[in-house]
C-alpha positions in Angstrom: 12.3 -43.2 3.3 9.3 -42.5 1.2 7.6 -40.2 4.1 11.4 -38.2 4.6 11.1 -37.5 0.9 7.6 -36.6 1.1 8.3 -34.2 4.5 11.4 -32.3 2.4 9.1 -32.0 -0.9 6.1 -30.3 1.4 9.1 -28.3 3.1 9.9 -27.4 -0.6 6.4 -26.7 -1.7 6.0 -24.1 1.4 9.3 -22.3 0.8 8.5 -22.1 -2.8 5.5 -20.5 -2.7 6.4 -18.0 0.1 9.3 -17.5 -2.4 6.6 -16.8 -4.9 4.1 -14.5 -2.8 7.9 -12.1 -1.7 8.6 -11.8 -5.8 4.7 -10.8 -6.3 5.0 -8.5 -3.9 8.2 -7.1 -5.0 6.7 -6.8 -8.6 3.9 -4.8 -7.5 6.3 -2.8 -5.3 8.5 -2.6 -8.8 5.6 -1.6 -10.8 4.7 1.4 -8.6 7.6 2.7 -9.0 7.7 2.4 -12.2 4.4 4.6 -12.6 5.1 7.0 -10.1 8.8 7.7 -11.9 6.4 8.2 -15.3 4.2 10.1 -13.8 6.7 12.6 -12.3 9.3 11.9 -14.9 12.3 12.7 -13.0 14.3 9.9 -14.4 15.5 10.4 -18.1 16.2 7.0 -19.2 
């Protein structure tokens, strides 16, 4: 029991942080959008 919980917690653990590492790299993605909008200013917000 203890080393079925301990297998679906690592399981958890990986997914989580390859959950985290595909929102960084959307944020940075996000960001430079963000800067290249500014710096051509084609959207009027």
């Amino acid at each position: 029991m203890a080393k079925e919980v301990a297998e679906s917690a690592d399981l958890e653990m990986t997914q989580f942080q390859k959950n985290l590492s595909d929102r960084q790299l959307l944020a940075k993605l996000a960001l430079l959008a963000m800067t290249l909008l500014k710096k051509g200013d084609t959207l009027k917000l």
